[in-house]
N, C-alpha and C positions, 0 to 999 in steps of 0.2 A: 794844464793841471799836472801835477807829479805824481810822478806813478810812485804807489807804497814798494818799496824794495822785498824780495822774498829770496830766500836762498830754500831750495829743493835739495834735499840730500840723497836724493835718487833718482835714476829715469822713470818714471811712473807710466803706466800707458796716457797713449797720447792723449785720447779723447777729455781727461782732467787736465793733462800737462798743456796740452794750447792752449785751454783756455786762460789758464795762470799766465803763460808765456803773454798771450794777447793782454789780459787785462791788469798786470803787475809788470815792473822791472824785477825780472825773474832772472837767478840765479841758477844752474843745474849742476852738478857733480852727475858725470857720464860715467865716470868709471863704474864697473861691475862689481868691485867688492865697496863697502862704505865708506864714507870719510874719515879718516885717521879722527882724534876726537878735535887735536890741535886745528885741524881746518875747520871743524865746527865754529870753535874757538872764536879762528880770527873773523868769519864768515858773519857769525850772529850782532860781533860790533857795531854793523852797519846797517840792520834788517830792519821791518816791521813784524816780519811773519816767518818763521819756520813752517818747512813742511817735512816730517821726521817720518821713520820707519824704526820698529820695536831695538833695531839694533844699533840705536844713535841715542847715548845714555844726553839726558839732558839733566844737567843737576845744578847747584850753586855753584859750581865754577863756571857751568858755558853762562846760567841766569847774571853772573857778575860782573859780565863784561857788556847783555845783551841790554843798554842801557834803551833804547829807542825798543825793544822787541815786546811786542802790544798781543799776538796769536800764536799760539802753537797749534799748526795742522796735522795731527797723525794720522798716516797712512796704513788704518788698522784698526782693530776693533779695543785691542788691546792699549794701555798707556803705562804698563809697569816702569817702563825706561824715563818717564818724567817725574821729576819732584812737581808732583800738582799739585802740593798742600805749601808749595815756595812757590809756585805761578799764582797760587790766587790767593798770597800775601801779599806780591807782587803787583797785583791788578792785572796778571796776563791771563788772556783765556785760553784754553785745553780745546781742542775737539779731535775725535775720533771718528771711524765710518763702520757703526754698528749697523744690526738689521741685513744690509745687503751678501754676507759672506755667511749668513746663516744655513741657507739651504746645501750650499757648497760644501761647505764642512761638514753635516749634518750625511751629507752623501759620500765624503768618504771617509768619516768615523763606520758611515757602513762598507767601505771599499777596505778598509782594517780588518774589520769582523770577519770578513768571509773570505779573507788572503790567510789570517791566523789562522782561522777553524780547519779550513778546507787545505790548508800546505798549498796554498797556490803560491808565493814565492819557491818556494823549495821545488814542488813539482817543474816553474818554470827551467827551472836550475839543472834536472833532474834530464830534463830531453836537452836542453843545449848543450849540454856539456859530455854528449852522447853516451849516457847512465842509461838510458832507455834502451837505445840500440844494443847496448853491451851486454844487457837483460838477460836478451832472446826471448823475450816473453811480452803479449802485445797488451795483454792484460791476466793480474794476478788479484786475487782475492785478497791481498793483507798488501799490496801496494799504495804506499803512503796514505794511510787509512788517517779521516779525520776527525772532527767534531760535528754533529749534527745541530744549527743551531733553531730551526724551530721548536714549538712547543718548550723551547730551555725559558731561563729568569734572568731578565737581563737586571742588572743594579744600575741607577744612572746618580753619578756623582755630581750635582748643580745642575738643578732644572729650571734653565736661564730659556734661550731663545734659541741656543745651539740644542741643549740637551731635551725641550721637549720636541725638537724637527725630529732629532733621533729615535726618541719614545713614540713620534707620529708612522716611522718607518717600522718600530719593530713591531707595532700590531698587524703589518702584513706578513710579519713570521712565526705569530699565533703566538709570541712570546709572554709570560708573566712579568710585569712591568713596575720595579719598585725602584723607588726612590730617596737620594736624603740630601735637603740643599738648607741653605741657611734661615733660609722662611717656607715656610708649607705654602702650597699654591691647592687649595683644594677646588677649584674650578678645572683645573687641567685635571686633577685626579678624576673628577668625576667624567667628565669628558673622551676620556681617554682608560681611562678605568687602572690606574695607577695607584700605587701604594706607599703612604710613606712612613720611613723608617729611619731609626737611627743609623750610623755610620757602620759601626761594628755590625747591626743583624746586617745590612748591605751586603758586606763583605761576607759574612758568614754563608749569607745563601743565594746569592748569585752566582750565575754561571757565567757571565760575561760582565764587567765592570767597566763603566765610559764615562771618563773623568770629563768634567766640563764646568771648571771653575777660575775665575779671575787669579793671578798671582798674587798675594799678599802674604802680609805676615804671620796669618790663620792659617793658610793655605801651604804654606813652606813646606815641602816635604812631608805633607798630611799622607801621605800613602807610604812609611818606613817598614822596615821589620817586624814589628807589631802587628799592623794593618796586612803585610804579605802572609804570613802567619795563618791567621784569621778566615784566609782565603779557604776556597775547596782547593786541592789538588788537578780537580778537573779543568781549572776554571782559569776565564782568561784577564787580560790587563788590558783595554785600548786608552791612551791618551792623547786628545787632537788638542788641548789646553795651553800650557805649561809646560815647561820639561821639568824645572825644579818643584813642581808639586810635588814629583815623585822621589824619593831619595836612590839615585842609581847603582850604588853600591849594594845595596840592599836590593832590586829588581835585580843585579846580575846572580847573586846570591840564591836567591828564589827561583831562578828559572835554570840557573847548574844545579840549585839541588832538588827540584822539580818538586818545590811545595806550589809551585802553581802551573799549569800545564802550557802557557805560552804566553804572550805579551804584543801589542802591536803598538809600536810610540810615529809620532809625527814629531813631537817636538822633547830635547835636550836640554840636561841641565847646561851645558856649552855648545852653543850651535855659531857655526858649521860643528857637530861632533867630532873629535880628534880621529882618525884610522884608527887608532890603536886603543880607541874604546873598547874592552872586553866584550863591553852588550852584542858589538858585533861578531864573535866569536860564535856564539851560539847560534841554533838551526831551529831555536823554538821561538825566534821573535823576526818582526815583521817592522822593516823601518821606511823611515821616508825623511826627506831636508825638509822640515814645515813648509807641506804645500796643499795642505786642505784649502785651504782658499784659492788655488791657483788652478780657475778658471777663465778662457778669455773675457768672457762677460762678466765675472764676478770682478776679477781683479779691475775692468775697466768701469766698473762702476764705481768702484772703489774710489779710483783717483778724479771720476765728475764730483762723487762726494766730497772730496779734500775741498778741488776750487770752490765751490756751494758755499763752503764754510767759511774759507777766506772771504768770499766774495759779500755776504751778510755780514762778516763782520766792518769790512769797510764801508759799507753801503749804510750804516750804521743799525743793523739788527743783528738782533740775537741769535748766532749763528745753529743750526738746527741741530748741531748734535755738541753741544757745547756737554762737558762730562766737569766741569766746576762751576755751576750754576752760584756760590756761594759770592764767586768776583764779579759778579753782577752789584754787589753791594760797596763794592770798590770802586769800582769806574764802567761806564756804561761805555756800549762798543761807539 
């Protein structure tokens, strides 16, 4: 029997990638940084099945060559990087690996908060670079004094799966817990004893802001000048999301002219971020290369979910986390 062809645009952990390797004529790109796009290109000519990561743009150019390509596997919760509304004109199907990266992320959107609040990057910074020693002093009363985030209001931007794990963590910091996403979920509210609100009161009276929304064209840089504005002075930015939810020139803005008191980002509107992002200039934000997901377990779960999906689809079911259920009406797997 022939094995369906798959090209893997990345090394994935293993416990997903053997299995693809064993049950497809599997394809891998080893290298560390992505496939230039031109090796997608030529790669996908020959495929049944992609397996992608958020930074491998899949558009009408690679779909117009991917004449045999029947799946696309994202390695990710996220699919901004595919034209999915040309894959399920096309009859191809989408899946992603939601659910599993939820708690992960959900845990250090809170590893953000309490590095912002509390100047724990800066304090790390503060002893290595022997600032402390040079002191003379073992402890001072107004030494990198921080934010207090119990009892505070946290605002939570999209209260999807990431952002009610984080709303589940802050009632262990006694925090006031309001909200504002695209559909009211009032079971979680009641539940959880959340509050929901429009966009602007969010912003007006939260002390800590946790953005947690898909990329779209709603979404674009929903948090600009306006939105920073809006903010307290006190109060803080985390985004584990998007990068381009947030418009960056305007976050650099806000935080040199301290209409908001700090920011914690994981993700860029250009990632890898250039060095010579301004953002990083500044001593009131807290950065990271998008790695809320990057757990050993999480991430390895990640990639059994990929094969899973492949593997249903060739097996002729409906693979379980298919996210364009519409090309079902197009061609059955």
């Amino acid at each position: 029997m022939v094995k369906p062809k798959v090209f893997v645009t990345r090394e994935i952990p293993e416990k997903g990638l053997n299995i693809i390797l064993e049950r497809f004529d599997a394809k891998v790109w080893r290298e560390y940084t992505p496939p230039p796009k031109e090796v997608i290109i030529e790669e996908a000519k020959d495929v049944d099945a992609l397996v992608t990561l958020l930074t491998d743009k899949i558009d009408k150019e690679v779909l117009d060559v991917a004449k045999n390509l029947k799946i696309i596997a994202q390695y990710a919760v996220g699919y901004d990087n595919i034209d999915v509304e040309e894959c399920t004109r096309r009859g191809i199907y989408v899946t992603n690996t939601p659910e599993v990266l939820t708690e992960a992320t959900a845990d250090f959107t809170w590893a953000l908060i309490l590095a912002v609040a509390r100047r724990v990057v800066e304090a790390d910074k503060f002893v290595r670079s022997g600032g402390w020693e040079k002191s003379r002093t073992g402890w001072h009363p107004k030494m990198l004094l921080g934010t207090d985030i119990h009892g505070k209001t946290l605002g939570i931007i999209g209260l999807g799966r990431i952002g009610t794990a984080v709303a589940r963590r802050a009632k262990g910091f006694n925090m006031k817990i309001i909200y504002y996403s695209r559909s009211r979920k009032e079971n979680i509210e009641k539940e959880l004893g959340l509050k929901f609100v429009d966009l602007d009161t969010l912003l007006r009276e939260a002390d800590f802001v946790s953005i947690h929304v898909p990329l779209t064209e709603e979404t674009y840089h929903m948090i600009g000048e306006r939105e920073l504005k809006l903010m307290k002075n006190t109060a803080f930015l985390i985004n584990t999301s998007r990068g381009k939810v947030i418009d960056e020139k305007a976050l650099y803005k806000a935080l040199k002219e301290k209409w908001i008191a700090g920011a914690a980002l994981d993700v860029f509107e250009e990632e890898p971020t250039p060095a010579n992002n301004p953002l990083l200039e500044l001593e009131n934000i807290v950065v990271a290369p998008h790695i809320a997901s990057a757990t050993h377990e999480t991430r390895s779960r990640m990639s059994e979910m990929v094969a899973q999906n492949l593997i249903a689809y060739f097996e002729g079911k409906i693979p379980p986390n298919l996210v364009n259920p519409e090309v079902l009406k197009k061609t059955a797997p």
